[in-house]
HTML snippet that shows the backbone in 3Dmol.js (N, CA, C, O; Angstrom):
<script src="https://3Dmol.org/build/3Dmol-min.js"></script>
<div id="view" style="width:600px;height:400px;position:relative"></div>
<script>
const pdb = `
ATOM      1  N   UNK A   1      24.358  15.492  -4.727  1.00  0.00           N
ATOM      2  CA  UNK A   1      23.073  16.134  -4.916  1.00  0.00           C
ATOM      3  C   UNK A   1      22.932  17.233  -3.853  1.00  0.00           C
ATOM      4  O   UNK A   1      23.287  17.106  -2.682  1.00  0.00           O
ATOM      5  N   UNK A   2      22.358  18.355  -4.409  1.00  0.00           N
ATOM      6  CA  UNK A   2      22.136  19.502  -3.179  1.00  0.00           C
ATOM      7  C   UNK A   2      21.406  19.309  -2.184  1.00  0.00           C
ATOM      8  O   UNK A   2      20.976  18.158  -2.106  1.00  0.00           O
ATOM      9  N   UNK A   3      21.134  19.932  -1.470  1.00  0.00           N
ATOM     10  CA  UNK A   3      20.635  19.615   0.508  1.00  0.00           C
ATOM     11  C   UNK A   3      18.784  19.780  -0.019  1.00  0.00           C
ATOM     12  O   UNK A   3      17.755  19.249   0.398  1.00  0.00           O
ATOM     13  N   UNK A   4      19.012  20.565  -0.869  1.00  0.00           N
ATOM     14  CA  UNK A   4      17.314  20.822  -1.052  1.00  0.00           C
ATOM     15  C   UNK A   4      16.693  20.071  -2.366  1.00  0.00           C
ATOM     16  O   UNK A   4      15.513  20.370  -2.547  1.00  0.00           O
ATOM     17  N   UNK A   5      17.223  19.189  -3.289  1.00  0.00           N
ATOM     18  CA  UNK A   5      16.973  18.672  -4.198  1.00  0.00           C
ATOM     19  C   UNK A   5      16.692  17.229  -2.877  1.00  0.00           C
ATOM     20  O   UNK A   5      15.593  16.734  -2.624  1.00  0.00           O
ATOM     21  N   UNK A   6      18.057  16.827  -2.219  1.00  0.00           N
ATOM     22  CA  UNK A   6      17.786  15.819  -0.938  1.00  0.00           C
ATOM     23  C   UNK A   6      16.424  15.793  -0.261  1.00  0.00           C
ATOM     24  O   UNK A   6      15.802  14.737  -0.145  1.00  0.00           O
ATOM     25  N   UNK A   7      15.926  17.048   0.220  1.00  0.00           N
ATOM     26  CA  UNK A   7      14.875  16.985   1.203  1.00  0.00           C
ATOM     27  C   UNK A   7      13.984  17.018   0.068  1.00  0.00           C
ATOM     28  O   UNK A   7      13.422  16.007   0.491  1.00  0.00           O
ATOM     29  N   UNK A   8      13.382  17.256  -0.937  1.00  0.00           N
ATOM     30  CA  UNK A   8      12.001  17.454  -1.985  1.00  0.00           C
ATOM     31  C   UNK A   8      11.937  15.352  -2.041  1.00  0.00           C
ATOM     32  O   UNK A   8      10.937  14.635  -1.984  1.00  0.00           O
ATOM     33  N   UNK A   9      13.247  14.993  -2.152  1.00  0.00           N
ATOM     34  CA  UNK A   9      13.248  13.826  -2.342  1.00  0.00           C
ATOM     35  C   UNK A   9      13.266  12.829  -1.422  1.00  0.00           C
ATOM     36  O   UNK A   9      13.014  11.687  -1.803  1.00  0.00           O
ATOM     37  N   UNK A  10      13.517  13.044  -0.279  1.00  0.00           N
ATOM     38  CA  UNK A  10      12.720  12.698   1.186  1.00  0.00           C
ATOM     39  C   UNK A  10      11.273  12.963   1.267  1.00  0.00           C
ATOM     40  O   UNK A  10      10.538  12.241   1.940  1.00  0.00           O
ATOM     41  N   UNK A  11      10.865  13.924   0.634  1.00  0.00           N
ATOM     42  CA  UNK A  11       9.642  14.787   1.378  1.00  0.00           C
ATOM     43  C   UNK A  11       8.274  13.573   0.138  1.00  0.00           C
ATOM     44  O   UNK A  11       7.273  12.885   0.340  1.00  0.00           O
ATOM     45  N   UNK A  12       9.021  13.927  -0.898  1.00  0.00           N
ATOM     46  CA  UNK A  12       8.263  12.738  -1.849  1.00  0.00           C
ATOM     47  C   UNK A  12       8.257  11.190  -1.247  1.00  0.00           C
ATOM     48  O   UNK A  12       7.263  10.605  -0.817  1.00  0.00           O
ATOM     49  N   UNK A  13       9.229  10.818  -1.302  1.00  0.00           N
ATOM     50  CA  UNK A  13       9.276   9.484  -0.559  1.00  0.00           C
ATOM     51  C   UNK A  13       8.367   8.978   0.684  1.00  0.00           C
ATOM     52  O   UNK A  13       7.763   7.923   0.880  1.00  0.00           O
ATOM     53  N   UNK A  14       8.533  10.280   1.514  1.00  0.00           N
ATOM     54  CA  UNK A  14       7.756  10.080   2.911  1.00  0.00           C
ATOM     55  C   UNK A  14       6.271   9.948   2.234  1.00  0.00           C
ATOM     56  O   UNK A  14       5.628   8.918   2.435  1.00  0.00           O
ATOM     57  N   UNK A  15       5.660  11.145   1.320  1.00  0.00           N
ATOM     58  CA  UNK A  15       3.938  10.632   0.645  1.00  0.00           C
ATOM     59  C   UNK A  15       4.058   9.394   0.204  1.00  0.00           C
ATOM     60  O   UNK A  15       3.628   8.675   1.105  1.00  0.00           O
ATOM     61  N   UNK A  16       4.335   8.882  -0.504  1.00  0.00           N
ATOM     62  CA  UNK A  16       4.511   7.749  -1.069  1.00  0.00           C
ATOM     63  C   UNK A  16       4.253   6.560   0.066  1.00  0.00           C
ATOM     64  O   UNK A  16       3.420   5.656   0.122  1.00  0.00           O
ATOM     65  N   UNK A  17       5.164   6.899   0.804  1.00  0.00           N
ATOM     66  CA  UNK A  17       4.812   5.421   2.245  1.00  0.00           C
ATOM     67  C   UNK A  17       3.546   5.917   2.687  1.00  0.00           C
ATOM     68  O   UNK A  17       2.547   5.202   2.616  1.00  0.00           O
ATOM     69  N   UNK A  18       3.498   7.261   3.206  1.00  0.00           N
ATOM     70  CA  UNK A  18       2.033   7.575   3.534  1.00  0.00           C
ATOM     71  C   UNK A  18       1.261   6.857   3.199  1.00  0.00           C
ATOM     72  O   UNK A  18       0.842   5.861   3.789  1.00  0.00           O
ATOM     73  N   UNK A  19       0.867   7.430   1.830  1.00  0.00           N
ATOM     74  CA  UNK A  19      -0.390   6.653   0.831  1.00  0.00           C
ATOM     75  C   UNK A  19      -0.664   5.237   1.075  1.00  0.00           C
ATOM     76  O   UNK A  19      -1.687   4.611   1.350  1.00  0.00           O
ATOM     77  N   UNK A  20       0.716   4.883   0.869  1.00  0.00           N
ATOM     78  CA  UNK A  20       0.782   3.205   0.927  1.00  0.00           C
ATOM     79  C   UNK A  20       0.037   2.445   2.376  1.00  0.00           C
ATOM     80  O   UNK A  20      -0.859   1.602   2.343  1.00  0.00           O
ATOM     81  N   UNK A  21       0.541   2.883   3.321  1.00  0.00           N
ATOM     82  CA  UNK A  21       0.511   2.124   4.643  1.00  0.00           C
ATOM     83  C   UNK A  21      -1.057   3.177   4.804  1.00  0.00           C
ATOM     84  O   UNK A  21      -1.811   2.784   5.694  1.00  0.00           O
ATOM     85  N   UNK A  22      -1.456   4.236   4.130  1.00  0.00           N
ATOM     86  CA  UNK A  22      -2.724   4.534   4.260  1.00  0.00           C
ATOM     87  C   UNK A  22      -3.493   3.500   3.949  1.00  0.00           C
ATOM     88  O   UNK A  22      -4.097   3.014   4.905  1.00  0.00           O
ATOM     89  N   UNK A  23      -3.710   2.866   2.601  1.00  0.00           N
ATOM     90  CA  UNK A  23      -4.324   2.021   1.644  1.00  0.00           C
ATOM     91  C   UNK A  23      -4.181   0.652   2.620  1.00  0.00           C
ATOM     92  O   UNK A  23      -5.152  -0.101   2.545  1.00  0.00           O
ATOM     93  N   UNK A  24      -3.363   0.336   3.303  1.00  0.00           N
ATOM     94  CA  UNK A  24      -2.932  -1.197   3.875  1.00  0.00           C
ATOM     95  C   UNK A  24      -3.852  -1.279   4.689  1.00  0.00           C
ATOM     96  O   UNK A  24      -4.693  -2.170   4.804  1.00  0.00           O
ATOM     97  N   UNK A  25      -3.682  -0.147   5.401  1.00  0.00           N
ATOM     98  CA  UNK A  25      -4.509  -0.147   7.083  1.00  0.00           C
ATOM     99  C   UNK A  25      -6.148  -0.001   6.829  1.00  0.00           C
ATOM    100  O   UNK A  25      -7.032  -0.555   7.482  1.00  0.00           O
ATOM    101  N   UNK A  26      -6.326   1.019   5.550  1.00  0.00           N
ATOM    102  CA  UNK A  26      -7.851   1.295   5.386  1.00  0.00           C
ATOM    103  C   UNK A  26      -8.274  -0.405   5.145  1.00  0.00           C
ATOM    104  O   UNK A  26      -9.362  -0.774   5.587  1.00  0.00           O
ATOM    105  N   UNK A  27      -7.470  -1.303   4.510  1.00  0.00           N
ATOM    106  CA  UNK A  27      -7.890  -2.276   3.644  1.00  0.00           C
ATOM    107  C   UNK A  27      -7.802  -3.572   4.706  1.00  0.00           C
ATOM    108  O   UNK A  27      -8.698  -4.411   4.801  1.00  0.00           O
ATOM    109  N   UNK A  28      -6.657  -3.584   5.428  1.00  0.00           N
ATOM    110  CA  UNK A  28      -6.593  -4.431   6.680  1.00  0.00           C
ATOM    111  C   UNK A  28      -7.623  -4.447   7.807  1.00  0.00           C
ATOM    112  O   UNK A  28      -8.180  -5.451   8.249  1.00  0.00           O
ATOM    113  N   UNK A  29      -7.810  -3.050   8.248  1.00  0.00           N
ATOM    114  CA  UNK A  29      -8.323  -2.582   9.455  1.00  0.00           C
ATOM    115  C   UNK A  29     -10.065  -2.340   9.226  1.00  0.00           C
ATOM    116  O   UNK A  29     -10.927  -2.742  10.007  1.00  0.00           O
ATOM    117  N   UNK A  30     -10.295  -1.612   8.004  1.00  0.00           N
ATOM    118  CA  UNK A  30     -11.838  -1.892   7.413  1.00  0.00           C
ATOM    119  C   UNK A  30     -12.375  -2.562   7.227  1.00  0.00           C
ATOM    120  O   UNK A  30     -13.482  -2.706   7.746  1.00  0.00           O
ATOM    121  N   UNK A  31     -11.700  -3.576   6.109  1.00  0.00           N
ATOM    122  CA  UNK A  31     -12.884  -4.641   5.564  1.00  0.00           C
ATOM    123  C   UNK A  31     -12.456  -5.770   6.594  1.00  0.00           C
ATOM    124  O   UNK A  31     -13.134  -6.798   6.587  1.00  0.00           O
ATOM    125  N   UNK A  32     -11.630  -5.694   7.282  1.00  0.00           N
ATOM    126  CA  UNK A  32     -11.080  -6.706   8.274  1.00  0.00           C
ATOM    127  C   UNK A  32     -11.626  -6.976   9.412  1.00  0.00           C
ATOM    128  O   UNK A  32     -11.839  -8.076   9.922  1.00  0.00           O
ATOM    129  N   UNK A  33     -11.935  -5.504   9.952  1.00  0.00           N
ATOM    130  CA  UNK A  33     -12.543  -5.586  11.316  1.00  0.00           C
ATOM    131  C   UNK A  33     -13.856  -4.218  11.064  1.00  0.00           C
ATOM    132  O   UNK A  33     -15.033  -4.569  11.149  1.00  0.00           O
ATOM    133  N   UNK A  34     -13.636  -3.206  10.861  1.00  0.00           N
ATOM    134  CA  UNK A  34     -14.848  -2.151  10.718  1.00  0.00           C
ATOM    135  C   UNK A  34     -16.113  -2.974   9.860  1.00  0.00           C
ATOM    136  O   UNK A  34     -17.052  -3.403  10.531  1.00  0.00           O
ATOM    137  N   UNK A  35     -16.111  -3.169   8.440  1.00  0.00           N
ATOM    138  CA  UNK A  35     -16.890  -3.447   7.531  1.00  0.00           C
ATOM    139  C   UNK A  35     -17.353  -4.566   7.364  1.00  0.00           C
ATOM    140  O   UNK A  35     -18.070  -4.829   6.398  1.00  0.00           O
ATOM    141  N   UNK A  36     -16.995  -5.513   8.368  1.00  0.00           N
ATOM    142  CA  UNK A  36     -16.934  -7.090   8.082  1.00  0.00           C
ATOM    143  C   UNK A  36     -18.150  -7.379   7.958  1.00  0.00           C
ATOM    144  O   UNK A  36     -18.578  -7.775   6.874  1.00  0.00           O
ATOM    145  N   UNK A  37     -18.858  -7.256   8.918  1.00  0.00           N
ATOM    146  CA  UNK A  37     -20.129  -8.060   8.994  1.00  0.00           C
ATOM    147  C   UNK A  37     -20.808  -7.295   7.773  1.00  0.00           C
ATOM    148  O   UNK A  37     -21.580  -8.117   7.278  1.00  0.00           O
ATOM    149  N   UNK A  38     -20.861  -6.408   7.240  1.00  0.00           N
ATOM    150  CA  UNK A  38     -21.447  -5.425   5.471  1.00  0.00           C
ATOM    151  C   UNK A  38     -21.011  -6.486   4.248  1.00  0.00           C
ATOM    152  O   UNK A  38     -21.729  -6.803   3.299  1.00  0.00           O
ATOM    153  N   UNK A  39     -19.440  -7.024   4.558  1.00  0.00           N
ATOM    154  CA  UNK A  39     -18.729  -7.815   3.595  1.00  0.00           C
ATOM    155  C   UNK A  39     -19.176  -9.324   3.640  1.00  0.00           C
ATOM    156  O   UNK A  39     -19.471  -9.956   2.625  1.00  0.00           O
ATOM    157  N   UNK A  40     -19.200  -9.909   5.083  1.00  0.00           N
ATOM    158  CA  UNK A  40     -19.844 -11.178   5.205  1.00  0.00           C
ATOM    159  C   UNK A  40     -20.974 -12.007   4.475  1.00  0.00           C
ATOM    160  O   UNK A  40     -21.171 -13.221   4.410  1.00  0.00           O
ATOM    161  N   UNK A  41     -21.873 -10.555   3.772  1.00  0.00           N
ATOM    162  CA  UNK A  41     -23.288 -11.197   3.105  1.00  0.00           C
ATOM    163  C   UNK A  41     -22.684 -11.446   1.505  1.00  0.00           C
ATOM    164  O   UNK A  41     -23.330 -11.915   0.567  1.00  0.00           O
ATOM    165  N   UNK A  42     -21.312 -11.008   1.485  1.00  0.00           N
ATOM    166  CA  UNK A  42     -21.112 -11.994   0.420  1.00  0.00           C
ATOM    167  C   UNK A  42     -20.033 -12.409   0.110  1.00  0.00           C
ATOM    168  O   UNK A  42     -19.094 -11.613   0.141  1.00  0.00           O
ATOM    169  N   UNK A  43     -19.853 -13.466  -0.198  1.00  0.00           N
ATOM    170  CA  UNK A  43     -18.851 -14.970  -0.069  1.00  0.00           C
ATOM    171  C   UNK A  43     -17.945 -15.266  -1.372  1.00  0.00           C
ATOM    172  O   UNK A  43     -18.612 -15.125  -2.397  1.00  0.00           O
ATOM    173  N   UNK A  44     -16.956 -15.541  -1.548  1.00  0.00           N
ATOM    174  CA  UNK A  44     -15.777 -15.700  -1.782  1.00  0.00           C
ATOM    175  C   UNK A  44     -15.266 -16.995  -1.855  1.00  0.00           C
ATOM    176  O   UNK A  44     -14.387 -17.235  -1.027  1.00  0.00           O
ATOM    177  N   UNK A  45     -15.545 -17.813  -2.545  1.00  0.00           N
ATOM    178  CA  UNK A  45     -14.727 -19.544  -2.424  1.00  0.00           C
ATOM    179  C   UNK A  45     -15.177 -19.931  -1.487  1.00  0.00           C
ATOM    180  O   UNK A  45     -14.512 -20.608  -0.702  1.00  0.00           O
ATOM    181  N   UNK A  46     -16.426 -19.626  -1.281  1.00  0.00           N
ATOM    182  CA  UNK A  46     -17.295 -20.294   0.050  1.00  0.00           C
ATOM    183  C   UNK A  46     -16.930 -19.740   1.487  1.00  0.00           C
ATOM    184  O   UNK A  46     -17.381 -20.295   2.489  1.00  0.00           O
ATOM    185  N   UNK A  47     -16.233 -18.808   1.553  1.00  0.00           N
ATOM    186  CA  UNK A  47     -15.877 -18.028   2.792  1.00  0.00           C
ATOM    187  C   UNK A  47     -16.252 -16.845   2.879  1.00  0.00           C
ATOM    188  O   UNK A  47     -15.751 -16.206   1.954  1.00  0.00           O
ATOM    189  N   UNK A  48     -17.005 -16.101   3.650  1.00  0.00           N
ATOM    190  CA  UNK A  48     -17.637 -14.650   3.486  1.00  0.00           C
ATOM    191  C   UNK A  48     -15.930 -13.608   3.506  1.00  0.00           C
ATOM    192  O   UNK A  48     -14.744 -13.646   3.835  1.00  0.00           O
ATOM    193  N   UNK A  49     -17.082 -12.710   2.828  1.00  0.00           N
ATOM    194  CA  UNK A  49     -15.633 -12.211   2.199  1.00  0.00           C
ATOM    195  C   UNK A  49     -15.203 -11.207   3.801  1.00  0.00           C
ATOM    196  O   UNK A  49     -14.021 -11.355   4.111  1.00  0.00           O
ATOM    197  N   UNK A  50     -15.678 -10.659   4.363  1.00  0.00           N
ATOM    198  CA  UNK A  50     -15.002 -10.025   5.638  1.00  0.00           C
ATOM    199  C   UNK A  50     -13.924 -11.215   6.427  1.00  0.00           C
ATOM    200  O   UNK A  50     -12.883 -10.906   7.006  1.00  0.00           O
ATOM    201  N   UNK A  51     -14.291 -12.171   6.328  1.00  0.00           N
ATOM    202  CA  UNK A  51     -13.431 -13.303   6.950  1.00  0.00           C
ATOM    203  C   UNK A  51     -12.283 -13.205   5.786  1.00  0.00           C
ATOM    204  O   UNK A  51     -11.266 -13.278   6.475  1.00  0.00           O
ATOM    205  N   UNK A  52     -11.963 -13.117   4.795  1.00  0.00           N
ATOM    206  CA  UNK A  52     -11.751 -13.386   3.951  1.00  0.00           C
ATOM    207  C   UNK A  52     -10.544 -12.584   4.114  1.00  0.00           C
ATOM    208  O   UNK A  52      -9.415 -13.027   4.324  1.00  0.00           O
ATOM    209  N   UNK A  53     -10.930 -11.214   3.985  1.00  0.00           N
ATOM    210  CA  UNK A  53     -10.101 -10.128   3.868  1.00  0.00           C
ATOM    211  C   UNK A  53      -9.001 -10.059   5.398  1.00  0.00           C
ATOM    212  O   UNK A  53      -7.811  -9.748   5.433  1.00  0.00           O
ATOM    213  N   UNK A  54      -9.822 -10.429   6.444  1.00  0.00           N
ATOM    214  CA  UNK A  54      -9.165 -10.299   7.846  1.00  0.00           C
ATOM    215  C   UNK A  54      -8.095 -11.292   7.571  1.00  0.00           C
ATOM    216  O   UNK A  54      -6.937 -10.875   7.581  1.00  0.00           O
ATOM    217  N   UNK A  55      -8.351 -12.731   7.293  1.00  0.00           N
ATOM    218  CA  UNK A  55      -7.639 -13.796   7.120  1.00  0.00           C
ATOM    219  C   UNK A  55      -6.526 -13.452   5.712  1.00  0.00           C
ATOM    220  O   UNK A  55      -5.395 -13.176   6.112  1.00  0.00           O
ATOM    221  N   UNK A  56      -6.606 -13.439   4.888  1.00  0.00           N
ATOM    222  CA  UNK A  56      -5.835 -13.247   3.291  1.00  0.00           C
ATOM    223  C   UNK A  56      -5.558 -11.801   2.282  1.00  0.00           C
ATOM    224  O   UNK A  56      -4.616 -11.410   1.593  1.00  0.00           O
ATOM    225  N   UNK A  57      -6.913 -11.281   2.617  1.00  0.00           N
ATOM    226  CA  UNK A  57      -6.976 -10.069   2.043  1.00  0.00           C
ATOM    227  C   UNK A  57      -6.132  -9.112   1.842  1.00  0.00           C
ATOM    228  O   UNK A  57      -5.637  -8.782   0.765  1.00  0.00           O
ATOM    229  N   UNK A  58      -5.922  -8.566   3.083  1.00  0.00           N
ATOM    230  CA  UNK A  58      -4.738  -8.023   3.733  1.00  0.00           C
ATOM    231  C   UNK A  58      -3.467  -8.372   3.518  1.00  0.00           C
ATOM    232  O   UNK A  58      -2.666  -7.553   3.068  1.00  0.00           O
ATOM    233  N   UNK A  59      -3.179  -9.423   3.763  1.00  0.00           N
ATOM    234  CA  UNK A  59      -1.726  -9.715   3.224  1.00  0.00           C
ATOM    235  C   UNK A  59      -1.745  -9.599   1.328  1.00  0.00           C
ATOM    236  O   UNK A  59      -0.887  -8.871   0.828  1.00  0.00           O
ATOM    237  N   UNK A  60      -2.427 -10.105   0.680  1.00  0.00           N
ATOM    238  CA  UNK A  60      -2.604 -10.263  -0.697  1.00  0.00           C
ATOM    239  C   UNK A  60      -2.380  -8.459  -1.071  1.00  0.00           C
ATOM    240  O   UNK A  60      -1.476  -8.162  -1.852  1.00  0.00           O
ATOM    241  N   UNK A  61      -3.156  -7.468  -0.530  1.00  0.00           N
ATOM    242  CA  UNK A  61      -3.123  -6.159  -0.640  1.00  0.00           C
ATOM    243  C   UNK A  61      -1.376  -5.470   0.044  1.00  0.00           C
ATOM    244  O   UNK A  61      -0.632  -4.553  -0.305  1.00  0.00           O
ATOM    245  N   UNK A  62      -1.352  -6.280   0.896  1.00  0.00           N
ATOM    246  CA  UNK A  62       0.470  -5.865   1.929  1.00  0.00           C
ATOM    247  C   UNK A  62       1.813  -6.051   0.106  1.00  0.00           C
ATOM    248  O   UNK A  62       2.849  -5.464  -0.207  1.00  0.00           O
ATOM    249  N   UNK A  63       1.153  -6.919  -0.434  1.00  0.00           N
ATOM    250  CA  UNK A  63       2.537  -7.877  -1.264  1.00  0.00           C
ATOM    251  C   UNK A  63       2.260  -6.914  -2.704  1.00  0.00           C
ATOM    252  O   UNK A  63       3.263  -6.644  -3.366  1.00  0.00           O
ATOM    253  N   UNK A  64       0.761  -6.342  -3.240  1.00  0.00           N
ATOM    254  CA  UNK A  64       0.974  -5.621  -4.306  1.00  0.00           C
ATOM    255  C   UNK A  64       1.211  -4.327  -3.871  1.00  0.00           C
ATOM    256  O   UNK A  64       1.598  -3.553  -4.746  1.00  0.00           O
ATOM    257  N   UNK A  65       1.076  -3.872  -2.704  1.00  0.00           N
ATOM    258  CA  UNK A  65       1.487  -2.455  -2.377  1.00  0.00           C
ATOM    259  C   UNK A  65       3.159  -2.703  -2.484  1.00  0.00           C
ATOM    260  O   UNK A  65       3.853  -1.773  -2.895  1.00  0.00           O
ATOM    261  N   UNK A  66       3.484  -3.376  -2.282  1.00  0.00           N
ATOM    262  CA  UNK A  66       5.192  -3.845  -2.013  1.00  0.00           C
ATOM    263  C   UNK A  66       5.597  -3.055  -3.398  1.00  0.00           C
ATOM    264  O   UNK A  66       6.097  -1.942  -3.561  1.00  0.00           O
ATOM    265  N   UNK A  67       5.087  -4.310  -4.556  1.00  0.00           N
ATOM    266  CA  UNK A  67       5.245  -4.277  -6.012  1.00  0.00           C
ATOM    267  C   UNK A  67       5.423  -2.577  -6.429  1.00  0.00           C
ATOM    268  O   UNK A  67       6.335  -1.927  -6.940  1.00  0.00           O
ATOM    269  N   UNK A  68       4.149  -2.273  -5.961  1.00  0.00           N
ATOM    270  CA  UNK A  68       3.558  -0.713  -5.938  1.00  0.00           C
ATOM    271  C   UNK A  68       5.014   0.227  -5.816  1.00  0.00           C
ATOM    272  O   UNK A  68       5.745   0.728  -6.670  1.00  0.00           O
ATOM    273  N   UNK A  69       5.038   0.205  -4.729  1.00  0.00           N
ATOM    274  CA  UNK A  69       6.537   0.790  -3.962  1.00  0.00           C
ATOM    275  C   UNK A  69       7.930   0.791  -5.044  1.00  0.00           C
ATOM    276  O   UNK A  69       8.783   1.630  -5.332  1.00  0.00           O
ATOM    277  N   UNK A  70       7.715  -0.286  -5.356  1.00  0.00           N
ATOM    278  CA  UNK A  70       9.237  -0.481  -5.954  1.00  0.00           C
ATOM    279  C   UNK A  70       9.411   0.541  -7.164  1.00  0.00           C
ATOM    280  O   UNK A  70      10.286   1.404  -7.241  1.00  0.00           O
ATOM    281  N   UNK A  71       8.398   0.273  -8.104  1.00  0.00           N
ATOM    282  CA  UNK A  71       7.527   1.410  -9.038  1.00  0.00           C
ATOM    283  C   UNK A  71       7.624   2.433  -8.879  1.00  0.00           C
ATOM    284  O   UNK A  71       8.356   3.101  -9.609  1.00  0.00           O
ATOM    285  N   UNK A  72       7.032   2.899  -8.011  1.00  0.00           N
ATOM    286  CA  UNK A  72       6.768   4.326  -7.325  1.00  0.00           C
ATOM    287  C   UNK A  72       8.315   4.748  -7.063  1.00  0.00           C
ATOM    288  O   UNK A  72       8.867   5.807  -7.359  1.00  0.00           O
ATOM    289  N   UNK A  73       8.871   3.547  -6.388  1.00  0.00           N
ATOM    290  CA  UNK A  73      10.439   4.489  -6.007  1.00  0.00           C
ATOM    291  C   UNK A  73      11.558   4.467  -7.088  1.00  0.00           C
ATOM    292  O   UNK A  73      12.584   5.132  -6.948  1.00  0.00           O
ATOM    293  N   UNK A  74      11.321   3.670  -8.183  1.00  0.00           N
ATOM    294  CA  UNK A  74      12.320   3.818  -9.125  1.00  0.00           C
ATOM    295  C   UNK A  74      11.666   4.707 -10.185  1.00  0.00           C
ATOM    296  O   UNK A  74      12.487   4.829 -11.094  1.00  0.00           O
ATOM    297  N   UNK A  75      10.372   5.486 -10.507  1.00  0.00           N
ATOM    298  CA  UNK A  75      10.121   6.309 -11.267  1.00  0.00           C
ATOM    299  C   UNK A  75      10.806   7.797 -10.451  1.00  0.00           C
ATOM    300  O   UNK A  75      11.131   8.772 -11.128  1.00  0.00           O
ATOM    301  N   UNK A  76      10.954   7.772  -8.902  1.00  0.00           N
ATOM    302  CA  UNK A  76      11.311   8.572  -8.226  1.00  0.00           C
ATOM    303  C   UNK A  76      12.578   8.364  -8.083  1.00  0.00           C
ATOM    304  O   UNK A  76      12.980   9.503  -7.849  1.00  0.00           O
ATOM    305  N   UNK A  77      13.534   7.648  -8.064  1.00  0.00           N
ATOM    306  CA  UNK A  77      14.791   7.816  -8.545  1.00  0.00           C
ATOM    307  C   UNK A  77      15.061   8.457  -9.942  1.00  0.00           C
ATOM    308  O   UNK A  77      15.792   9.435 -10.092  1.00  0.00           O
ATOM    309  N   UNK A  78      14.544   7.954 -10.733  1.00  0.00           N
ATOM    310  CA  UNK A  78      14.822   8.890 -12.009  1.00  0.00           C
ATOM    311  C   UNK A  78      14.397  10.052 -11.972  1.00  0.00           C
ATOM    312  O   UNK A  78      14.756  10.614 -13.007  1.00  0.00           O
ATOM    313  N   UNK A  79      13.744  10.807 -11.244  1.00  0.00           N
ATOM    314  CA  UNK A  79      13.111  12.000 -11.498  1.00  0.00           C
ATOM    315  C   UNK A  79      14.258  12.787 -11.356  1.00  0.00           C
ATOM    316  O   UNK A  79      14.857  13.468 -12.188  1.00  0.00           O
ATOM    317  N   UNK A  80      14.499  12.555  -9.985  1.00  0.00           N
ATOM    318  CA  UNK A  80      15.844  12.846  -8.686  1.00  0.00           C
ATOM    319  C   UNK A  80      17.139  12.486  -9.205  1.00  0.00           C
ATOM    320  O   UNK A  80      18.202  12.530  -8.586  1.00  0.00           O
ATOM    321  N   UNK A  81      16.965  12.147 -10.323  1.00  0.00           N
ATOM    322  CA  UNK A  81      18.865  11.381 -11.076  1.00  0.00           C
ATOM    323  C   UNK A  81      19.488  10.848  -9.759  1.00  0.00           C
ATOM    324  O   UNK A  81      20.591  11.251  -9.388  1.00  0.00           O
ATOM    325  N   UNK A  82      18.610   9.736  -8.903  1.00  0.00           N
ATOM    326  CA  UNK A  82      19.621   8.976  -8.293  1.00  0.00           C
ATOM    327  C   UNK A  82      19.188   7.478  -8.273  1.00  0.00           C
ATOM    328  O   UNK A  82      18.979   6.836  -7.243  1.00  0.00           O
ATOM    329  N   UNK A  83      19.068   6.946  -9.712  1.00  0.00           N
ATOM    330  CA  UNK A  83      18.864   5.704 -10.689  1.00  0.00           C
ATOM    331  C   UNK A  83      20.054   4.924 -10.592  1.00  0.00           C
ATOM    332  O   UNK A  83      21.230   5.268 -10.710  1.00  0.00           O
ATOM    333  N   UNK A  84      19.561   3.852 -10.363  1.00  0.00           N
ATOM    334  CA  UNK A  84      20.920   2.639 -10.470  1.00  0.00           C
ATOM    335  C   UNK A  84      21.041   2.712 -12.047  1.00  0.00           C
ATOM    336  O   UNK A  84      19.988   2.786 -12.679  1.00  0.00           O
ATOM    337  N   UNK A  85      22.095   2.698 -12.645  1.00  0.00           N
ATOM    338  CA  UNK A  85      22.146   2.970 -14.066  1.00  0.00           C
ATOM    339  C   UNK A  85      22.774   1.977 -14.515  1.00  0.00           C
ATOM    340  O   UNK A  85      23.001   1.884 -15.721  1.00  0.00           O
TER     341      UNK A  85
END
`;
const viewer = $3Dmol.createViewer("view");
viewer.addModel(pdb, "pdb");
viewer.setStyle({}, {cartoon: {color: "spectrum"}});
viewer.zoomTo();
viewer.render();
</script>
């Protein structure tokens, strides 16, 4: 593959994690610790949901961003013709 078809396909890849570990941290770090006590007034399997999210949330959001990724990078292998075939 050429040097500049290489870097468009680095340069994509790198947004892609961006976004991702954007979405993790807004979702970890917000409703986790910023938003909690806003989220707390309402409850979740009997656990306010800011506890909720700090404790489970976060990881539950870490494992479909994963899913996300895999998606994201094999529609981006095919774009790039460098597809496990």
């Amino acid at each position: 593959m050429e040097k500049s078809k290489l870097q468009k396909y680095w340069i994509k890849n790198l947004q892609i994690m961006f976004v991702l570990l954007l979405i993790w941290f807004s979702v970890s770090y917000g409703c986790g610790i910023l938003f909690a006590e806003t989220l707390n007034t309402i409850h979740l399997g009997g656990f306010p949901l800011g506890f909720w999210f700090a404790q489970q949330g976060s990881i539950y959001v870490f494992v479909v961003l994963i899913f996300a990724y895999v998606v994201l990078m094999n529609r981006l292998d095919k774009r790039f013709d460098v597809d496990e075939k």
